[in-house]
C-alpha positions as CSV (number, residue, x, y, z in Angstrom):
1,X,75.0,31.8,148.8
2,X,74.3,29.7,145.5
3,X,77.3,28.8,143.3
4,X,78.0,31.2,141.0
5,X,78.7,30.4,137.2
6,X,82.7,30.4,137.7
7,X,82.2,27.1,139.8
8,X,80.8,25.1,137.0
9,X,83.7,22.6,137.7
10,X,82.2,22.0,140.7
11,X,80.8,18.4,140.7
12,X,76.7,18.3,140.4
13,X,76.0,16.7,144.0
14,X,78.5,19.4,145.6
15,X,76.0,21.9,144.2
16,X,72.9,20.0,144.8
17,X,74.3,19.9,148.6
18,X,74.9,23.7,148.8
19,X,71.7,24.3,147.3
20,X,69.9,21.6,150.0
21,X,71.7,23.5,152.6
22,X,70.7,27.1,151.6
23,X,67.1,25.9,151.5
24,X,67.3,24.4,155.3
25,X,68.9,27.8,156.1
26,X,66.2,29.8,154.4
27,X,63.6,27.4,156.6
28,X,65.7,28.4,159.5
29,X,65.4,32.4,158.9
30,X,61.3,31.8,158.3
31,X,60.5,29.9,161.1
32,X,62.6,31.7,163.5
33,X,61.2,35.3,162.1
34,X,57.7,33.9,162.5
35,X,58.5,32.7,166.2
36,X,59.9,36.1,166.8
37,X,56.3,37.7,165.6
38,X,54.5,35.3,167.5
39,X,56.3,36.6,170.3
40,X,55.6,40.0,169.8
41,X,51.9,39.5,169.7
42,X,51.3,39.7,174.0
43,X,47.3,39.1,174.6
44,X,45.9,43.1,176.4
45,X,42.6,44.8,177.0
46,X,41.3,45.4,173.8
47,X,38.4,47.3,175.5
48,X,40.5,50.0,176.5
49,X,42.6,52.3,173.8
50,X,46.0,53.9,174.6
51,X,47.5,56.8,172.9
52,X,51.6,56.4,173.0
53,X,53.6,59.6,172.7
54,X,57.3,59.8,171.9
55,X,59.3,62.5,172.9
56,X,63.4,63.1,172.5
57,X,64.0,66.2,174.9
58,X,64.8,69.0,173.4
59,X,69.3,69.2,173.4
60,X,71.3,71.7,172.6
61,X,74.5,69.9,172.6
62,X,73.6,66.8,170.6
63,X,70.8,68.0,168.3
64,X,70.9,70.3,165.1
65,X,68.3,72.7,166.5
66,X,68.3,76.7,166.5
67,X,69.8,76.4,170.3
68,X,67.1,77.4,173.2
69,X,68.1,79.0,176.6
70,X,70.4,76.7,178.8
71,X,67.6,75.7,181.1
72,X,65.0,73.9,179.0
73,X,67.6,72.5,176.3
74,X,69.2,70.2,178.6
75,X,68.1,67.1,177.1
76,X,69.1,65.2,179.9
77,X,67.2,67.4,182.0
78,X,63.4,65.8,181.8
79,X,61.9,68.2,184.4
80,X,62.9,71.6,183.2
81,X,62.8,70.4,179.0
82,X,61.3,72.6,176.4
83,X,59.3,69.0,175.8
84,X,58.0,67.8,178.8
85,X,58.5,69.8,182.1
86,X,58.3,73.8,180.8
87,X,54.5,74.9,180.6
88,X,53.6,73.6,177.2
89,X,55.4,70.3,177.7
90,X,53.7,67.0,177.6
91,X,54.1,66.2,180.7
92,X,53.0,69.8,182.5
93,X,50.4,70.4,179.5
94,X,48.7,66.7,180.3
95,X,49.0,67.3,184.7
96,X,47.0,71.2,184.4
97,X,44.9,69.4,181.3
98,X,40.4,69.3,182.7
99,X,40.5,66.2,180.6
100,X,42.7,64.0,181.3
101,X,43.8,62.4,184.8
102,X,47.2,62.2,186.3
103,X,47.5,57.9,187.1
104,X,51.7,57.6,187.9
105,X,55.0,58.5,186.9
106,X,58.1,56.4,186.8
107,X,61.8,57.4,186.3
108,X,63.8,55.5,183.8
109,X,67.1,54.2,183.4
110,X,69.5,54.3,179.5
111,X,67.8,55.9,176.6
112,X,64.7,56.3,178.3
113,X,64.6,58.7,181.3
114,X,60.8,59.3,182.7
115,X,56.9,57.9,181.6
116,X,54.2,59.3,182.3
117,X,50.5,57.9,182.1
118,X,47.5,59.6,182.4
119,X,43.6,58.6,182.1
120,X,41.3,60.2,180.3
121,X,38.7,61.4,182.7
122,X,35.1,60.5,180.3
123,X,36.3,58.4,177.7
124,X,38.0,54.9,178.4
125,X,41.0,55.7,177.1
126,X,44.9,55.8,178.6
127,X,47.9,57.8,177.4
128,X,51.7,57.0,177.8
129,X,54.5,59.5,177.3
130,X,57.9,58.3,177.7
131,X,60.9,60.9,177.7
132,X,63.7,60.1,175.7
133,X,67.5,61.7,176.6
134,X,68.2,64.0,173.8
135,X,71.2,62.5,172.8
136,X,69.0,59.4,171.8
137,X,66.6,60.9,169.3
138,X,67.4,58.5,166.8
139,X,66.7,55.6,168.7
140,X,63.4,57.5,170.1
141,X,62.9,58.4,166.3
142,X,63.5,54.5,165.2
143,X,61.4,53.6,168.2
144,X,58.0,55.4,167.1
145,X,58.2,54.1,163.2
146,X,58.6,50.7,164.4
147,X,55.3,51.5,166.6
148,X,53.6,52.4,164.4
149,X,54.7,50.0,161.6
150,X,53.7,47.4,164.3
151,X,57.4,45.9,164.2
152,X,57.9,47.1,167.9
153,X,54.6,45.8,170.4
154,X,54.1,46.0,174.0
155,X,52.7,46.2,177.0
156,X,52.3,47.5,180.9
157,X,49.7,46.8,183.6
158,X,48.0,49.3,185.1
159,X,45.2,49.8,187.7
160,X,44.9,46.1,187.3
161,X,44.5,46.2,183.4
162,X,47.0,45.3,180.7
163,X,47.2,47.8,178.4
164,X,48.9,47.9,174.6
165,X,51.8,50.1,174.1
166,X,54.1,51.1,171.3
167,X,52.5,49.0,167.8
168,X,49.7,48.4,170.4
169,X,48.2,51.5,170.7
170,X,45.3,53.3,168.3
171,X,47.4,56.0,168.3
172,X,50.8,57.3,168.2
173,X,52.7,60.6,168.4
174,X,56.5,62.1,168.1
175,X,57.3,65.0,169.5
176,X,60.7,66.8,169.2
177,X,63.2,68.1,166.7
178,X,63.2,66.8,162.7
179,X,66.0,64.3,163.4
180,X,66.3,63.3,159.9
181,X,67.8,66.3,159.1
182,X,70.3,65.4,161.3
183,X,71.2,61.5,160.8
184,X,70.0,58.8,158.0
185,X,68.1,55.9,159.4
186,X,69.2,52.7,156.8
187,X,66.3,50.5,157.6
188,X,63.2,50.3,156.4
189,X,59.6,50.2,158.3
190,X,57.1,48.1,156.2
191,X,53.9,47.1,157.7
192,X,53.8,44.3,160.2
193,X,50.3,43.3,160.7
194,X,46.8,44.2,159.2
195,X,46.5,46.6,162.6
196,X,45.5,50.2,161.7
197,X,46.9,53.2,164.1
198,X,46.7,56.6,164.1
């Protein structure tokens, strides 16, 4: 913090130290954010484009919503959610879909609870779904804006390939309730990188 005026007594090389010091802090914060984003950036298949879905399960005990029936508001519940395992939810809608290729499923542990991938069956493209426990639709919520702000970047191998994931992906999707009409989210989202998504 630089002096303020009240510490004029202060003699001038206490000041010009404090002021030194800030600066090598500063240096500090810069070169250990731009570490940090070199990091992030993880070398994939360009060749092939992903689309990544977010989805908090629909809850009836920890979301504002209209409640549903019991059975598909469980948000804890992947397989029999309003979201992904009733008729129209991402993950049954994608399995009965002509287009698009069932490739594997994997079951989760914490905030996330199942993914889903699937390959499209003409067009050289992937598509990742990940399930979110209801109760964590904030974090799913922060999760996807950070995606797509290309703050948050990943990866996962499949069939041999290393695909992009979250701010990797072409494009990205939420699905589930309005959380923000629920909770405030403090932080702010500003573009990361010249990268454009859908």
């Amino acid at each position: 913090m630089k002096p303020k005026l009240i510490y004029f007594f202060i003699p001038f090389i206490s000041i010009a130290c404090s002021f030194n010091s800030n600066k090598q802090e500063e240096s500090k914060t810069a070169h250990s954010k731009s570490k940090a984003s070199h990091l992030n950036e993880i070398n994939f298949d360009t060749s092939i484009k992903t689309i990544h879905v977010f989805v908090a399960l629909c809850d009836n005990k920890y979301q504002g919503i209209v409640p549903v029936p019991a059975a598909i508001g469980n948000g804890q519940d992947p397989d029999n959610n309003l979201y992904w395992g009733c008729a129209a939810g991402v993950r049954t809608y994608f399995r009965k879909s002509a287009n698009w290729a069932f490739v594997k499923k994997e079951k989760l542990k914490g905030q996330r609870l199942e993914r889903v991938i699937f390959k499209h069956k003409k067009e050289n493209f992937y598509l990742v779904a990940d399930a979110y426990d209801g109760q964590f639709i904030k974090q799913c919520t922060i999760d996807f804006l950070e995606s797509a702000a290309g703050i948050k970047k990943d990866t996962i191998h499949i069939n041999g390939h290393i695909l992009g994931i979250s701010g990797n992906s072409k494009l990205l999707s939420y699905i589930g309730h309005d959380g923000l009409m629920d909770f405030n989210l403090t932080q702010s989202f500003p573009k990361s990188d010249n990268n454009k998504r859908d």
